[in-house]
C-alpha positions as CSV (number, residue, x, y, z in Angstrom):
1,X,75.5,105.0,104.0
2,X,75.0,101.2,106.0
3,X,76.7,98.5,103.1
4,X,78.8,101.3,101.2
5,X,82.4,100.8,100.9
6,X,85.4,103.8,101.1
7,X,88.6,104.2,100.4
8,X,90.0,102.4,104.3
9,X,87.8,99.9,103.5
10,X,89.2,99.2,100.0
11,X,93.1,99.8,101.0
12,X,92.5,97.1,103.9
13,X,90.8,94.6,102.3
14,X,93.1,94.3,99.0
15,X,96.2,94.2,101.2
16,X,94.5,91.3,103.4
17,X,93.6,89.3,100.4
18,X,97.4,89.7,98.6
19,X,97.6,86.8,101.5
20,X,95.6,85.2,98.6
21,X,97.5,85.9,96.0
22,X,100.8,84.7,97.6
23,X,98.8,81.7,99.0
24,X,97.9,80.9,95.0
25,X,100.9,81.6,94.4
26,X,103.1,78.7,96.4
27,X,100.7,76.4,96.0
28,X,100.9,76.1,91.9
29,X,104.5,77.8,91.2
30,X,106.2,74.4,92.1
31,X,104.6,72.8,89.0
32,X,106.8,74.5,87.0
33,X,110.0,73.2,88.3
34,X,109.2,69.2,89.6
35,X,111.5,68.2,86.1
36,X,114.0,69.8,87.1
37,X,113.8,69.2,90.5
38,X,114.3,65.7,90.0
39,X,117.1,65.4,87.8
40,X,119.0,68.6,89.9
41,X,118.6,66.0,93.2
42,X,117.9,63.0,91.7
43,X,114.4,62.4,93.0
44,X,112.3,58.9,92.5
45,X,108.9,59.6,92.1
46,X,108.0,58.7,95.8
47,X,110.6,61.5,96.7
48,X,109.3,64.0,94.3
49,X,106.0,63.4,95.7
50,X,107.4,64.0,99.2
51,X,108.7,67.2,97.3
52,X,105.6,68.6,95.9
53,X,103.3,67.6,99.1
54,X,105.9,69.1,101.8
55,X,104.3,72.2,101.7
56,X,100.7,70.8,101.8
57,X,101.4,69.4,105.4
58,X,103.2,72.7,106.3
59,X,99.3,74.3,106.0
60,X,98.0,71.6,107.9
61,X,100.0,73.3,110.5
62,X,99.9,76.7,109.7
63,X,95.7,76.2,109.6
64,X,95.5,74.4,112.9
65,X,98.7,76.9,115.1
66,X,97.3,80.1,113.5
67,X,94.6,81.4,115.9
68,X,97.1,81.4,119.0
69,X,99.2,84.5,116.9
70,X,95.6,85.7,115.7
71,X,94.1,86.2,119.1
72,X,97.6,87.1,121.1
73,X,98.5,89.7,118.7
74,X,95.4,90.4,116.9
75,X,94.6,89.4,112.9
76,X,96.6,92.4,111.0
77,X,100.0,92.0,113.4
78,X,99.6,88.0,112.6
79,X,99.8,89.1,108.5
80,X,102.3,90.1,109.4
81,X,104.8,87.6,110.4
82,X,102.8,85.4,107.8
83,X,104.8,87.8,105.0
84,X,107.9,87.1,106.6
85,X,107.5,83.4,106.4
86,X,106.3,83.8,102.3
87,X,109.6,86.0,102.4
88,X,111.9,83.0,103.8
89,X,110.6,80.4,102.3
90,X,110.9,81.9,98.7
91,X,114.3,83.0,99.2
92,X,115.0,79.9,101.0
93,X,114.3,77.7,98.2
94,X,115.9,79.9,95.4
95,X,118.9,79.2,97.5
96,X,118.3,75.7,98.8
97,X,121.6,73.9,99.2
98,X,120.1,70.5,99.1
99,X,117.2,68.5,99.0
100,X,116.8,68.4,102.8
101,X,116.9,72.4,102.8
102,X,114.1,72.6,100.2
103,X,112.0,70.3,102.4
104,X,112.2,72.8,105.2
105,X,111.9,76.3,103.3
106,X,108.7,74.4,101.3
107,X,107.2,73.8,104.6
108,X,107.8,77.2,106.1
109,X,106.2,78.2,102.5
110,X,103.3,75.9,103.7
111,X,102.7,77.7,107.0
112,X,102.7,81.0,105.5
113,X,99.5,79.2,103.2
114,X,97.7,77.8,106.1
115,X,97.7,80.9,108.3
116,X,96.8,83.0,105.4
117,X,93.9,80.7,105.0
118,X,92.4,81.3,108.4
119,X,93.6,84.9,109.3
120,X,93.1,87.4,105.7
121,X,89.2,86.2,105.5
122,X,88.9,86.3,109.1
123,X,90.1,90.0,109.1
124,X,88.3,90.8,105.9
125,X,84.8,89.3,107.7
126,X,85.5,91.6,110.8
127,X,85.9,95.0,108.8
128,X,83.1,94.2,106.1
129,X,79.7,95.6,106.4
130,X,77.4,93.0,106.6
131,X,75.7,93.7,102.9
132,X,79.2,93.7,101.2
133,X,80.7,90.5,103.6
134,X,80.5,88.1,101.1
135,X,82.1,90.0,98.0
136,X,84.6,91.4,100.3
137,X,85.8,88.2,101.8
138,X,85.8,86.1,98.2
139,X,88.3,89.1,96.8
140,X,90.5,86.6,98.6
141,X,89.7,83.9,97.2
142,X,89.6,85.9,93.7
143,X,93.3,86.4,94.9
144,X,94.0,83.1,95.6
145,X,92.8,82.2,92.1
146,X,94.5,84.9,90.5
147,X,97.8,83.5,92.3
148,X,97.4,80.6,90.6
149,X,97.4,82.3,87.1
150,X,100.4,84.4,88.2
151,X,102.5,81.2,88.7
152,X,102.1,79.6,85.6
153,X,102.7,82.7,83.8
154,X,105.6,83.4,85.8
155,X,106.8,80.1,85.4
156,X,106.2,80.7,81.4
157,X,108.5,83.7,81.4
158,X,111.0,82.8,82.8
159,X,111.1,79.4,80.8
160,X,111.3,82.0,77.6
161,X,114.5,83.7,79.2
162,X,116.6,80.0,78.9
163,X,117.8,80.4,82.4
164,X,119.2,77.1,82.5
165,X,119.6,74.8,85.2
166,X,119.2,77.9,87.7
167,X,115.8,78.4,86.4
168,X,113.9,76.0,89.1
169,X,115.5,78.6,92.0
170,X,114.1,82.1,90.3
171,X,110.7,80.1,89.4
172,X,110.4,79.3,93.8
173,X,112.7,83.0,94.2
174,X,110.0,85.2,92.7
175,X,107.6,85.2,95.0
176,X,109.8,86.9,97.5
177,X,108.8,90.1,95.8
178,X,105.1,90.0,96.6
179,X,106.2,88.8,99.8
180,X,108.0,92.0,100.7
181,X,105.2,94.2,99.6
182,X,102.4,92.4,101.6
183,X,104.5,92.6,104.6
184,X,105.0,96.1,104.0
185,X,101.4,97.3,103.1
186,X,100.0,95.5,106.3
187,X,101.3,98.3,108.7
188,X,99.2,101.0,106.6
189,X,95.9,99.0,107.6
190,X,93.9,99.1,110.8
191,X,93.6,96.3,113.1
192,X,90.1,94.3,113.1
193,X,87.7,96.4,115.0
194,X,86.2,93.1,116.8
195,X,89.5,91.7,117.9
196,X,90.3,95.1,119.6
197,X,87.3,95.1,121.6
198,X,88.0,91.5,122.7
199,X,90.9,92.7,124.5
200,X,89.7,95.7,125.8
201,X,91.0,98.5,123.1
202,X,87.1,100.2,122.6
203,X,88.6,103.8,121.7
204,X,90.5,101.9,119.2
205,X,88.1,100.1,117.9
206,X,85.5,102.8,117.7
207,X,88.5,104.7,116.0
208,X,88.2,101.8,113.1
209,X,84.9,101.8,112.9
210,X,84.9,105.0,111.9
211,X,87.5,105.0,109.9
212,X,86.0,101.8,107.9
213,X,82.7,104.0,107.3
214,X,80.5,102.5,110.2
215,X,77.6,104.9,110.3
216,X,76.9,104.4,113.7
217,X,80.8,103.6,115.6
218,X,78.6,103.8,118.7
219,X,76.0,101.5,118.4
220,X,77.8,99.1,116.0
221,X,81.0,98.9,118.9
222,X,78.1,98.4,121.6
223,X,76.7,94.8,119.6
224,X,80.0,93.8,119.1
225,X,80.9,94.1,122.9
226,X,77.3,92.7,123.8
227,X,78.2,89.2,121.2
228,X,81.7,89.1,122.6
229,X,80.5,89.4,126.3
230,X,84.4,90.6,126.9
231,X,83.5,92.4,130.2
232,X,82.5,89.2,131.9
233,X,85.5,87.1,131.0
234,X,84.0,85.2,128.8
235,X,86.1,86.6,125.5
236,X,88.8,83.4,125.7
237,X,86.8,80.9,126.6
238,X,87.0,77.8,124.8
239,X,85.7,76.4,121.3
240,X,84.6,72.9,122.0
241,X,81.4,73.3,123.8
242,X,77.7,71.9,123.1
243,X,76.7,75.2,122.4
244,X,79.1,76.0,119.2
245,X,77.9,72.3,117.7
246,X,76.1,73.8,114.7
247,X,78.5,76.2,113.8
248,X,81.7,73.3,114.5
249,X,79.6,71.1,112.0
250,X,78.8,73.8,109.3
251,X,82.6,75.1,109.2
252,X,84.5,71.4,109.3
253,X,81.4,70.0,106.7
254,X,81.9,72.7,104.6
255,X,85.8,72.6,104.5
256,X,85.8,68.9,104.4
257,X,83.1,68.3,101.2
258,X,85.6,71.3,99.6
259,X,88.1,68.6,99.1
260,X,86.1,65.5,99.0
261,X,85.1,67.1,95.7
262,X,88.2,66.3,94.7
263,X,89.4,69.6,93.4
264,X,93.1,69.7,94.2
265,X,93.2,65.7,93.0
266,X,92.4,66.7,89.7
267,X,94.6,70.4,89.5
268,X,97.5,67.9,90.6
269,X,97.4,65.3,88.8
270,X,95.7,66.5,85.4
271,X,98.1,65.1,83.4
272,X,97.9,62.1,84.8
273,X,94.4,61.9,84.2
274,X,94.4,63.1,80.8
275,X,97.1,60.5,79.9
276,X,94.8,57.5,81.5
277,X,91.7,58.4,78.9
278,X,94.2,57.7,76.0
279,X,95.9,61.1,75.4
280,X,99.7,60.6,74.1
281,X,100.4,64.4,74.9
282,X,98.6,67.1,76.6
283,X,100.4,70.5,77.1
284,X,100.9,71.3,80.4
285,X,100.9,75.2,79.9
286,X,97.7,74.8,77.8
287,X,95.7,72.9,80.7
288,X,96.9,75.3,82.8
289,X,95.7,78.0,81.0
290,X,92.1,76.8,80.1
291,X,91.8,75.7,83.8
292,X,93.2,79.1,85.4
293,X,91.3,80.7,83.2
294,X,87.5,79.1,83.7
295,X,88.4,78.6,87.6
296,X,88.9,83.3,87.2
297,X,85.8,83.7,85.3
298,X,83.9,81.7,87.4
299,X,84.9,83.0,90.5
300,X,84.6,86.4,89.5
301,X,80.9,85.7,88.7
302,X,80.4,84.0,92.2
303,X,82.0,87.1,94.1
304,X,79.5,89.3,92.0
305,X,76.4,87.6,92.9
306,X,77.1,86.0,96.6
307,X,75.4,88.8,98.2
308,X,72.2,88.7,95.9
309,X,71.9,85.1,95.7
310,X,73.5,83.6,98.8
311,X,75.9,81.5,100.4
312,X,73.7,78.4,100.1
313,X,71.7,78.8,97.1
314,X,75.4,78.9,95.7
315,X,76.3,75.6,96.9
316,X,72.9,74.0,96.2
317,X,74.2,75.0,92.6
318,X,77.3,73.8,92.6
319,X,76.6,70.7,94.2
320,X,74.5,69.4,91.4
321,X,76.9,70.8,88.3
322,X,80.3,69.6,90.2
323,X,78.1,65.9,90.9
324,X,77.1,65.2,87.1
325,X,80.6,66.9,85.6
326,X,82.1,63.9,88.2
327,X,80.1,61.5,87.6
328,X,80.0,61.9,83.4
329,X,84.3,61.9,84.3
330,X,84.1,58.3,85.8
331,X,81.8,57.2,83.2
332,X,84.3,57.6,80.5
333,X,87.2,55.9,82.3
334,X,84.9,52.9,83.1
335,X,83.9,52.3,79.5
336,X,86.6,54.0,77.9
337,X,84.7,56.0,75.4
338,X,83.9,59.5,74.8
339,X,87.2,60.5,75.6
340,X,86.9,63.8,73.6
341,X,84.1,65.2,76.4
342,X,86.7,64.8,78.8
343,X,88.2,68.2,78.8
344,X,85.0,69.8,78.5
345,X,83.9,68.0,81.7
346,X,86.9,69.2,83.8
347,X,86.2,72.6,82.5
348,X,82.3,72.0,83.6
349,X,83.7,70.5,87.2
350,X,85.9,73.5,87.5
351,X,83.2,75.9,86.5
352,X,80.9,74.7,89.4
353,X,83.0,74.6,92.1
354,X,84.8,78.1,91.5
355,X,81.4,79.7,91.4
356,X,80.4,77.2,94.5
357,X,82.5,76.0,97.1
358,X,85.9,77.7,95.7
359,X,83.9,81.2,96.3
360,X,82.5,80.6,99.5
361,X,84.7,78.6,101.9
362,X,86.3,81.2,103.1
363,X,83.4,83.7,103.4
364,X,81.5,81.1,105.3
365,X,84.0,79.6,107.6
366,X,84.2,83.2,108.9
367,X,80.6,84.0,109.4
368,X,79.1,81.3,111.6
369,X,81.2,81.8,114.8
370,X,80.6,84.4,117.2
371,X,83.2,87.1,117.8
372,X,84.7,85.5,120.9
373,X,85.6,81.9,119.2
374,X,86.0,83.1,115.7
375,X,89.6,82.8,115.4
376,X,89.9,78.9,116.6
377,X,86.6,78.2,114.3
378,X,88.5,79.7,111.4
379,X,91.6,77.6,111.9
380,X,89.6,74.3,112.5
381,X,87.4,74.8,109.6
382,X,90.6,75.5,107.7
383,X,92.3,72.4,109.1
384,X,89.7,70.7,107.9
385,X,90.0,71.8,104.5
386,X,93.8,71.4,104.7
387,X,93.9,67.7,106.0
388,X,91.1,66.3,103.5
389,X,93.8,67.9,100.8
390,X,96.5,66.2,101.7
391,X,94.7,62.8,102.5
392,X,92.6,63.3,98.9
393,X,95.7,63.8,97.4
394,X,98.1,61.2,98.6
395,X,95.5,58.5,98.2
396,X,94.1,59.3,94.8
397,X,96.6,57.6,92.7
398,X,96.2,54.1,94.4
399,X,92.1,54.6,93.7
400,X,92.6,55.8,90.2
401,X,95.4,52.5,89.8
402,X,93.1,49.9,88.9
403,X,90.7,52.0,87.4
404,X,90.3,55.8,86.4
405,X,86.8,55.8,87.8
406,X,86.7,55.4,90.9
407,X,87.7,58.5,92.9
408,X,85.5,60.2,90.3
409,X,82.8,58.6,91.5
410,X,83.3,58.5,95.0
411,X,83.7,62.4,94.2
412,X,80.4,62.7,92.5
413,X,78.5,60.9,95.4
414,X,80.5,63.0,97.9
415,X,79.1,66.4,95.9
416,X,75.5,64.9,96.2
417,X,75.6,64.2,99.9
418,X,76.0,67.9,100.4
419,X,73.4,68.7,98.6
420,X,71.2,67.2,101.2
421,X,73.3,68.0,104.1
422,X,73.9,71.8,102.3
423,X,69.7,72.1,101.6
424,X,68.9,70.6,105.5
425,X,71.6,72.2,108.0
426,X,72.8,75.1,106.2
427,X,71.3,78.5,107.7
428,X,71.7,81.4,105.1
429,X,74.1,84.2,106.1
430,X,73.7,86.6,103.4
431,X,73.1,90.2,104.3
432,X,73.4,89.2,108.7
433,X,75.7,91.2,110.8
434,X,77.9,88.7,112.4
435,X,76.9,89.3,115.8
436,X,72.9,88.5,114.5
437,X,74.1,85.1,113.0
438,X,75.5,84.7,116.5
439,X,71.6,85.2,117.5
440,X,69.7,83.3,115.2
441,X,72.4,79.9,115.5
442,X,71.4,80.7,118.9
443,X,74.6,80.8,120.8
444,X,74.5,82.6,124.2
């Protein structure tokens, strides 16, 4: 039955989304090891910075270079390599030599993030009937989350087995393991049915189709050919163009005000901030804990109610909670009271955006471009995203350096403007084939 999910459908979408979990993963595992990281190659602050952040500008990359693989070898085949960078990179920096040699296995690490960013929701969008699209495509970001929690539990283990000064390399090593396994279970999945009728495969992607539980292969294959317009050369042609303006806009607003909310800020530099409002000593593992843990909840709620409620009406949400959570944040640090409700506002900022933004990023990014452009959208949108990290997060301590404050409340006002811009632009997507959105944003 049309929106009904079977068993190819399931296999292919949790092996796409383990991209998430190994993109979670490599972002938080390193928190675990910057100590000893810095005494092992005797790293000032500035260089440990350098350290941490390496990777970050390795997604830049990945998220901007990832749709050439993605449309020359199609979204699955693309996964693919993507594993065997996760693979090198973890094994690379278990083994790393010297400090040099963990910059450059950290930044492989980092293009394995970015492309996984663009490609696993863009497959998961392509396969997912429309009714199921956005629950489907947040699984990866569920993954992403649960990656997260992996990390610091992994990193918790392993600090329990008193590996001594070899315990930084199997905290970076582990992740090898997943690696392996997504790299493997990507050849037992199909390839998207969209990007094989781009380049001219329509048995095979009929085949898919079917195999997904399409109830009509015939007629679904025919709309996708019709959006893609693949039979008069038009299936490469190229993104920038007046009449993908709306859909540019909605993917690099909606992955720039993801970071202008100043999500990654705070996840990197909670200790910091927790030290500024007058705390002698916070545990790290304990933070981690209560913010993994609210950032899972809340996501799962999100993924279970994206496709009843909608892509906007959960930003419209989230926009207001993640705005008054900032802006009650900056008002402690500018009068220095209250310091007790800070916690419970980072929990409440945290809460918002995982059942906001942090749920639907990735679903949307994927759903406003038309078949033919989707993969450069998806990267550019992603790129976005990746570049307002790394700029959020290297200038946030020179904000926060004459007062706390301030980057909180740039954040907040940042999370109001999108209300507006969210409640005025935004077109609802729940529930709309992709090749209809291509209709209704009007792109021929």
């Amino acid at each position: 039955m049309p929106g009904s999910i079977n068993s190819v459908l399931l296999k292919s979408t949790a092996v796409a989304a383990l991209g998430g979990l190994l993109f979670g993963f490599d972002t938080a595992v390193i928190s675990g090891s910057t100590s000893a990281l810095r005494t092992v190659f005797q790293l000032t602050p500035n260089l440990l910075g350098i350290t941490v952040s390496s990777a970050l500008w390795g997604t830049v990359a990945g998220s901007l270079l990832s749709s050439i693989p993605g449309e020359r070898w199609g979204r699955r085949d693309s996964l693919r390599v993507l594993g065997v960078l996760y693979f090198l990179s973890a094994l690379g920096c278990a083994l790393a030599w010297n400090w040099p040699a963990l910059l450059i296995f950290r930044i492989i690490g980092g293009l394995g993030i970015g492309g996984s960013s663009v490609l696993a929701p863009m497959y998961i969008a392509e396969i997912a009937p429309a009714k199921l699209r956005g629950r489907l495509v947040g699984f990866f970001q569920f993954n992403v989350v649960l990656g997260i929690l992996v990390a610091y539990l992994s990193n918790y283990i392993l600090g329990r087995l008193r590996l001594g000064q070899a315990e930084w390399r199997w905290d970076l090593g582990v992740a090898a393991i997943p690696a392996a396994l997504f790299f493997m279970f990507l050849a037992g999945i199909p390839r998207s049915p969209r990007w094989l009728a781009k380049v001219q495969r329509l048995e095979e992607a009929r085949s898919v189709l079917a195999q997904i539980g399409e109830p009509d292969p015939d007629a679904e294959l025919a709309d996708i050919v019709r959006s893609i317009d693949a039979e008069h050369g038009h299936a490469n042609e190229p993104l920038f163009s007046r009449k993908y303006a709306l859909p540019i806009f909605l993917a690099v607003a909606t992955g720039l005000f993801n970071q202008l909310s100043g999500i990654n800020a705070i996840l990197y530099y909670l200790n910091d901030i927790f030290e500024r409002a007058g705390f002698s000593k916070v545990s790290g593992d304990l933070q981690a804990v209560a913010v993994g843990a609210t950032n899972l909840l809340f996501t799962m709620l999100a993924i279970s109610v994206i496709d009843r409620f909608g892509r906007k009406f959960l930003l419209l949400v989230g926009s207001v909670g993640t705005s008054l959570s900032l802006a009650g944040v900056a008002v402690i640090f500018f009068k220095h009271r209250h310091e007790e409700l800070l916690v419970w506002l980072l929990v409440s900022f945290i809460a918002f955006f995982a059942f906001s933004q942090g749920a639907v990023i990735w679903v949307y990014i994927g759903e406003v471009f038309p078949n033919r452009v989707r993969a450069k959208g998806q990267s550019l949108g992603s790129f976005s995203h990746w570049f307002a990290n790394a700029i959020v997060s290297w200038r946030y301590p020179l904000m926060a350096a004459s007062s706390g404050g301030w980057p909180f409340a740039f954040f907040s006002i940042m999370m109001a403007l999108q209300f507006f811009v969210v409640l005025v632009v935004y077109p609802e997507t729940r529930g709309v084939t992709l090749e209809e959105m291509q209709r209704r944003l009007k792109i021929a």
